[in-house]
BALOBA-1460 file (C-alpha; in Angstrom, 3 decimals):
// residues 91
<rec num="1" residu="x" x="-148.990" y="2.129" z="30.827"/>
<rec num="2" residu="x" x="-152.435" y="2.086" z="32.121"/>
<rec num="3" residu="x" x="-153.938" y="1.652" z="28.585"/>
<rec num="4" residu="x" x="-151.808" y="-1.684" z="28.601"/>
<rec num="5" residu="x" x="-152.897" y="-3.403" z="31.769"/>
<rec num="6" residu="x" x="-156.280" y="-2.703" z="30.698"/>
<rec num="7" residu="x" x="-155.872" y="-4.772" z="27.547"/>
<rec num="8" residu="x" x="-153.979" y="-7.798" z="29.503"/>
<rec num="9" residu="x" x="-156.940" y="-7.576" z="32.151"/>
<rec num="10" residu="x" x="-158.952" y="-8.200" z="28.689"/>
<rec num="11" residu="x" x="-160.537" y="-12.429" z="28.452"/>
<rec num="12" residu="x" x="-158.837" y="-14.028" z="25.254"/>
<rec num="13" residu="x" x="-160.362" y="-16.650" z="23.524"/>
<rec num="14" residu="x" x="-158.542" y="-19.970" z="24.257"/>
<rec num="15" residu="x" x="-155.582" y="-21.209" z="21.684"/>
<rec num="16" residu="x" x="-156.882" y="-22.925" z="18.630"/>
<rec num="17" residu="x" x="-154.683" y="-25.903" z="19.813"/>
<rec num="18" residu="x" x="-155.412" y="-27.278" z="23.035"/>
<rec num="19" residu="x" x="-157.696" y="-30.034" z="22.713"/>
<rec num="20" residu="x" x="-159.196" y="-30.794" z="26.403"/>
<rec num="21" residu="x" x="-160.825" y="-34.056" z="25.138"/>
<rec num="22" residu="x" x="-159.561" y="-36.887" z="27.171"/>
<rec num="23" residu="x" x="-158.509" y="-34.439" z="30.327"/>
<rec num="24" residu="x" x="-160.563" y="-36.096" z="33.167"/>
<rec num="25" residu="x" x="-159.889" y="-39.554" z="31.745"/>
<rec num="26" residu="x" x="-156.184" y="-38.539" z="31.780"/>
<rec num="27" residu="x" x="-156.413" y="-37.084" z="35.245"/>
<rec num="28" residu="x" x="-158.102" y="-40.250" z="36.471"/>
<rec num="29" residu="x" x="-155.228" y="-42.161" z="35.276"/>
<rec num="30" residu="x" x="-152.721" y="-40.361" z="36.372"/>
<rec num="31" residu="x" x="-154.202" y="-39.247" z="40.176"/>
<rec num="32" residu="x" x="-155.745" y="-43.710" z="40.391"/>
<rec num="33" residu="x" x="-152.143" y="-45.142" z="41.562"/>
<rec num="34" residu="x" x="-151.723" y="-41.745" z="43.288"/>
<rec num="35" residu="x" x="-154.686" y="-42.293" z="45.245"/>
<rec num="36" residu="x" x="-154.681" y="-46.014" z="45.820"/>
<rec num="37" residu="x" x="-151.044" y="-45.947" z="47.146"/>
<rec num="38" residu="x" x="-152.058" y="-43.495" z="49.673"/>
<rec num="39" residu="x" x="-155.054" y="-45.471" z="50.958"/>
<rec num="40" residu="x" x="-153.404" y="-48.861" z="50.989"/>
<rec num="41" residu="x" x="-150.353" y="-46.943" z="53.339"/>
<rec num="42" residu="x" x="-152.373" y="-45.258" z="55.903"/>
<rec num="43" residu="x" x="-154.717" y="-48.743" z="56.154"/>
<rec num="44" residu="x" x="-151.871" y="-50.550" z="56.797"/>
<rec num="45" residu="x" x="-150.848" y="-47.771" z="59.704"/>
<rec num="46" residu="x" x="-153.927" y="-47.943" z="61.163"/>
<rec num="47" residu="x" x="-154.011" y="-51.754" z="61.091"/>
<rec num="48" residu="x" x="-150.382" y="-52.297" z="62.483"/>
<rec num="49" residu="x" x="-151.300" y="-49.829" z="65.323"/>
<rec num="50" residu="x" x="-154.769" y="-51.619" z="65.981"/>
<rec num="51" residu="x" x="-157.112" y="-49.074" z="65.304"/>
<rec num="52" residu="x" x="-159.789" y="-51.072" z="63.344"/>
<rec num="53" residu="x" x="-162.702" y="-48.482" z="63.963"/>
<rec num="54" residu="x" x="-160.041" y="-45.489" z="62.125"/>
<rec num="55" residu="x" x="-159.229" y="-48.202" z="60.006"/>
<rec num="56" residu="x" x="-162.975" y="-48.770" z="59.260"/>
<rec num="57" residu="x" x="-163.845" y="-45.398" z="59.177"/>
<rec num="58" residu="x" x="-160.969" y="-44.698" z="56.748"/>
<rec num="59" residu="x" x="-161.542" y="-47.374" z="54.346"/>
<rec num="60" residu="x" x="-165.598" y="-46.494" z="54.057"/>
<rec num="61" residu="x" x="-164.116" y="-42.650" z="53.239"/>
<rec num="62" residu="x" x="-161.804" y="-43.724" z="51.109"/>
<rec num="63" residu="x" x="-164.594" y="-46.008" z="49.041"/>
<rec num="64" residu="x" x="-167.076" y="-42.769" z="48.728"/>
<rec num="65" residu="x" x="-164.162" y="-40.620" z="47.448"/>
<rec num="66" residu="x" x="-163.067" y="-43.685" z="44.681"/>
<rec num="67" residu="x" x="-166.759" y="-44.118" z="43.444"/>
<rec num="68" residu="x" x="-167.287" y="-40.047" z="43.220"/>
<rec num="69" residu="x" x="-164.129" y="-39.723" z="41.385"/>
<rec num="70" residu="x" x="-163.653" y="-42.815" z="39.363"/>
<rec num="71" residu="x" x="-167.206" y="-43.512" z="38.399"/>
<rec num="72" residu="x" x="-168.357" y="-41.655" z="34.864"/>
<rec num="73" residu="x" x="-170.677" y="-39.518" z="35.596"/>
<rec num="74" residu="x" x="-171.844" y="-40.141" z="38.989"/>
<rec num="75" residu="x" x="-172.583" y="-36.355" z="40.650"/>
<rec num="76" residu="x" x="-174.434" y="-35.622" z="37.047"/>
<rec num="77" residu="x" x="-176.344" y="-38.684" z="37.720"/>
<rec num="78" residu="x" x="-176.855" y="-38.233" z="41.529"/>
<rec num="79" residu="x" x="-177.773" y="-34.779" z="41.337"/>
<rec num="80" residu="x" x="-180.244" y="-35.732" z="38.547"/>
<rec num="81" residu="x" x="-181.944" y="-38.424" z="41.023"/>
<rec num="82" residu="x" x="-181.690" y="-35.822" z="43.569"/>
<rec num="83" residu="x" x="-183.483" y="-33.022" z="41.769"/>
<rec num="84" residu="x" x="-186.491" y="-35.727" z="40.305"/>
<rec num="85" residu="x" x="-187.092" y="-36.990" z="43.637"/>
<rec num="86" residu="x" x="-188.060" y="-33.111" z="44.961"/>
<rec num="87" residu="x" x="-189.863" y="-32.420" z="41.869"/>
<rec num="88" residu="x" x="-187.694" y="-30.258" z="40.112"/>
<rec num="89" residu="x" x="-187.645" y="-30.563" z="36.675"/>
<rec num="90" residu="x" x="-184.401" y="-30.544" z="34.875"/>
<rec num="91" residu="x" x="-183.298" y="-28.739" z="31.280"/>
């Protein structure tokens, strides 16, 4: 018995199959009218209970999220910027 949990505890190479190609582009689309309904509702909260400085604060959060989740490649390109402007040099 022991002898077989050792071999499931064993890594196996993924399936042949599974192509992961278009995953974050699928994600994006899927989790984009997700994420937008959920801002647009708690705006209009805070605006129909007058709380403009939430409502400000919310809607400047809820821009940073979009651009670092719906923008190709912006943490690869920000941490790029990042690491030239202390001097590290990058592989």
């Amino acid at each position: 018995m022991l002898l077989s949990v050792v071999e499931l505890a064993q890594p196996t190479a993924p399936p042949a199959g599974v192509n992961t190609e278009g995953l974050a582009e699928f994600l994006r689309s899927f989790f984009a009218p997700l994420f937008l309904v959920i801002v647009s509702v708690v705006a209009l909260f805070f605006l129909f209970t007058r709380e403009i400085t939430r409502f400000v604060q919310f809607i400047i959060l809820a821009i940073a999220i979009g651009v670092i989740f719906y923008v190709p490649n912006i943490i690869e390109v920000t941490a790029k910027a990042i690491a030239g402007a202390l001097g590290i040099s990058g592989g």
